[in-house]
Each structure stands twice: as C-alpha cells, then as structure tokens.
C-alpha positions, 0 to 999 in steps of 0.5 A: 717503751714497753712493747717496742713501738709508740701506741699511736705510730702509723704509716703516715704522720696525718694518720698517726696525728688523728689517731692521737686526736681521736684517741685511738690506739691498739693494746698489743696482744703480748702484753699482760693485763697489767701493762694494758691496765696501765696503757689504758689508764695513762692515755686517757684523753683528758688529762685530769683523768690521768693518775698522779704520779704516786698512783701510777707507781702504786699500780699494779703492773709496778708492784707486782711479780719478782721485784729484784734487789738490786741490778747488775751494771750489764743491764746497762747493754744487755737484758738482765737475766733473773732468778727467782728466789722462790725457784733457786731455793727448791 
C-alpha cells in the first residue's frame, strides 16, 4: 500500500462498496505526481483500459529517482535508509 490506506476504504462497508462501483476515491495530497499518475492510471473503471503489467513497470513512478542496487536484510523489519551516490560523493 503506498499511502497506508486502501483508495476506496470508508466509514462504512455500504459507502466503501458505492465508492468502488461509482469509482470514486480520493489521491492523497502527500503523494507525488507519479504515485498519483499511477493510481490513476490503475484504478481505471474498465479493465481494458488498464495498463499491462510491462507498462506498469515502465511507468514513471518506477523508474525514476535512486533506484539502489541491492537491499539490506533489515529491510525485512525496518525502513531502509538510502544514500545517495550522487551526495556521498561530494
């Protein structure tokens, strides 16, 4: 979940299941544009219209930004904590 709660969840299971047959939902504010282009892009209404799978990992929110070679195990339990090339080389 990449803002901590599902885009259609409300008070009440009734308004949670209109929400989701009328499509409506709300792009949180602390999300980047890319995160939001790809909520949008994947809660499209008809499926056709949603990407494949390779174009969702061509998206942008994917394949931009430090992009780390590999991950440490604590990742498992913590939040990783990255440094950037760019800024440990200065």
């Amino acid at each position: 979940m990449l803002v901590g709660q599902p885009p259609f969840e409300t008070a009440t299971l009734k308004e949670t299941y209109a929400r989701i047959v009328s499509n409506k939902y709300a792009l949180p504010s602390l999300a980047s544009e890319p995160a939001r282009s790809l909520i949008r892009v994947l809660l499209q209404p008809k499926p056709e219209d949603r990407p494949k799978l390779d174009e969702i990992c061509k998206h942008e929110f994917f394949t931009s930004g430090y992009m780390p070679e590999k991950l440490s195990p604590s990742c498992c339990y913590t939040m990783p904590k990255f440094v950037s090339p760019v800024l440990s080389s200065r």
